[in-house]
N, C-alpha and C positions, 0 to 999 in steps of 0.2 A: 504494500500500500504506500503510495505516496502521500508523505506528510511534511510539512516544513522543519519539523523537530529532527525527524529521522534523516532529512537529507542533509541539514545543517549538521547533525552528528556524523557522517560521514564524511563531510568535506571538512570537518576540524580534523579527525582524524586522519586523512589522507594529505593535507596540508602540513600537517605538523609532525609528520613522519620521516622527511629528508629532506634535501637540497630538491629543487623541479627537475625533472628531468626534459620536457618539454613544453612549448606552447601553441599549439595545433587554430590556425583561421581558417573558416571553412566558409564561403558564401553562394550565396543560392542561385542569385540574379544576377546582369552583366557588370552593373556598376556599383563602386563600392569608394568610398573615400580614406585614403593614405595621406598622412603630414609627415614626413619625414623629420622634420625641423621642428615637430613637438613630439612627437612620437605617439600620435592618434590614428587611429582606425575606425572606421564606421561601418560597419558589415550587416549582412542581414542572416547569417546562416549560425554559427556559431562558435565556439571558444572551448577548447580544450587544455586544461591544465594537468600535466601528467606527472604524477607524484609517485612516489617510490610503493606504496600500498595501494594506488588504486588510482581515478577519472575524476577532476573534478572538470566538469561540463554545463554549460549556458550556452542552449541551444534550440532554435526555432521546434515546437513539438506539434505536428498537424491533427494530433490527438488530442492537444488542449487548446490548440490553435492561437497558440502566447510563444511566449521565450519561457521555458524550465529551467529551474537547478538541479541538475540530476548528479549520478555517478555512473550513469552511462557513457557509452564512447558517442561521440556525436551521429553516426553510421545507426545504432541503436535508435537513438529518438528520433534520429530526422527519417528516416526506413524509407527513403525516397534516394535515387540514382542522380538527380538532377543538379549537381553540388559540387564545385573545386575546392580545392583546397587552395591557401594562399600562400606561397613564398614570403616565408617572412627569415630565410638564410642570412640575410645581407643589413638587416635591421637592426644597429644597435640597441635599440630604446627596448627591444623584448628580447635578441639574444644576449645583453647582458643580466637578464634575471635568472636564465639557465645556469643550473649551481647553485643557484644561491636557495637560501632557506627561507621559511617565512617566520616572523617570529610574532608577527599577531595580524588578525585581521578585524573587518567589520561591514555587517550587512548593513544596506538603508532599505527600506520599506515602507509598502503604502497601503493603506485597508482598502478594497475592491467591494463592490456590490455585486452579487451576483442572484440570479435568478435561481430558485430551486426547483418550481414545477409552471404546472400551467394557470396556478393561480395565481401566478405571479408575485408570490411569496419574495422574499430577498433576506440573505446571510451576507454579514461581512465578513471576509477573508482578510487576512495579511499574507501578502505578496511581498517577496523579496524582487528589489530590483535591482541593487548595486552589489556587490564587493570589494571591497578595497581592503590590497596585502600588503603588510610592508615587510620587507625582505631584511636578512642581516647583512646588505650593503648600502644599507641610508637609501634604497630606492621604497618606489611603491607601482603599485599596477591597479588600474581603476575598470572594472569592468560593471557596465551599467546598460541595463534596458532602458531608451530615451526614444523621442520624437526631437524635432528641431526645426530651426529657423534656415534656409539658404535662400540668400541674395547672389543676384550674378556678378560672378568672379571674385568671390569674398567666402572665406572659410564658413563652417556650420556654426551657430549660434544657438543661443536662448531653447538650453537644451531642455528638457521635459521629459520625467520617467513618463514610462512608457509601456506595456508588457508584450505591443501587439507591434512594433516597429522595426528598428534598429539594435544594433549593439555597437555601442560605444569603448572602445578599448584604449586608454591611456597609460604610459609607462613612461610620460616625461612629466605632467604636472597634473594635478588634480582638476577633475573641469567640473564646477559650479552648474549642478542639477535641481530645478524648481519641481515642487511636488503638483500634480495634477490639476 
C-alpha cells in the first residue's frame, strides 16, 4: 500500500545509507529546460536517486496521474516505453553530488482536496512536493513538483508547486516555491 509515512520511511533509509551512487533524468516529451550556469532542470518524466540500499524516485505515475515519491525504478511507475533518459555525464552541478553522502534532508508539502465518491464527498491529503538534501560537501539538490511562469527569451519564473506538471531539479541554489 502506498502511504506517505511508508515511502518517507524508505527514502530516509535509502538516503542515509551511503554516498549516491547515481542520479538518473528521465523525460517524456520533446522539450525540457537545462541552465547550465545555475545548475536547473525542468523535466516532465522523472528523477532517480540511487542509493546504496535501494531507489529513491519522483516520477510522472499515469496510475495516479501526479508526480509520486516512490522506491521504484522510474521504468516501474512510469510502465510506458515513451521516455529518454537524459545525459547528465558532463554536468557538474549533479555529477558532483555523486559520492557524496547526505547528511539531512526535508520535505515541503501541500494539503490537496480530493474527491472520494460520487457524492462528491472531499478528504484532504498531504502531498509531498519538494525535497531538499544537503550533502556532506556544503552542497544541496532541490527536487520539487512546480508549475511556472515563461516569458520569451527569459528563464522560468514564479514557480508554483504543482503535482500534475513539471519537475524542477536544482543542484546550484535553492529556487523560491509559492504554495498553490
Amino acid at each position: 500500500m502506498y502511504t506517505l509515512d511508508i515511502v518517507r520511511a524508505k527514502f530516509q533509509k535509502y538516503m542515509l545509507s551511503g554516498p549516491l551512487k547515481a542520479i538518473n533524468l528521465f523525460q517524456v516529451n520533446a522539450h525540457y529546460f537545462h541552465y547550465p550556469e545555475t545548475g536547473m532542470w525542468i523535466i516532465d518524466g522523472g528523477v532517480e536517486l540511487v542509493f546504496q540500499e535501494g531507489v529513491c524516485c519522483i516520477a510522472w505515475s499515469p496510475e495516479y496521474e501526479s508526480f509520486v515519491f516512490d522506491t521504484k525504478s522510474f521504468e516501474e511507475i512510469y510502465q510506458q516505453d515513451n521516455f529518454s533518459q537524459l545525459n547528465t555525464e558532463h554536468h557538474d552541478a549533479l555529477t558532483r553530488l555523486v559520492g557524496k553522502s547526505v547528511v539531512s534532508f526535508q520535505y515541503g508539502n501541500i494539503d490537496v482536496e480530493t474527491v472520494l465518491d460520487y457524492t462528491m464527498r472531499t478528504q484532504t491529503e498531504t502531498k509531498s512536493t519538494e525535497l531538499v538534501l544537503d550533502f556532506d560537501n556544503n552542497t544541496q539538490l532541490q527536487i520539487a513538483m512546480v508549475t511556472y511562469t515563461l516569458d520569451k527569451n527569459e528563464p522560468p519564473k514564479d514557480f508554483i508547486f504543482d503535482l500534475h506538471t513539471h519537475l524542477l531539479i536544482s543542484a546550484g541554489r535553492l529556487v523560491e516555491i509559492s504554495a498553490p
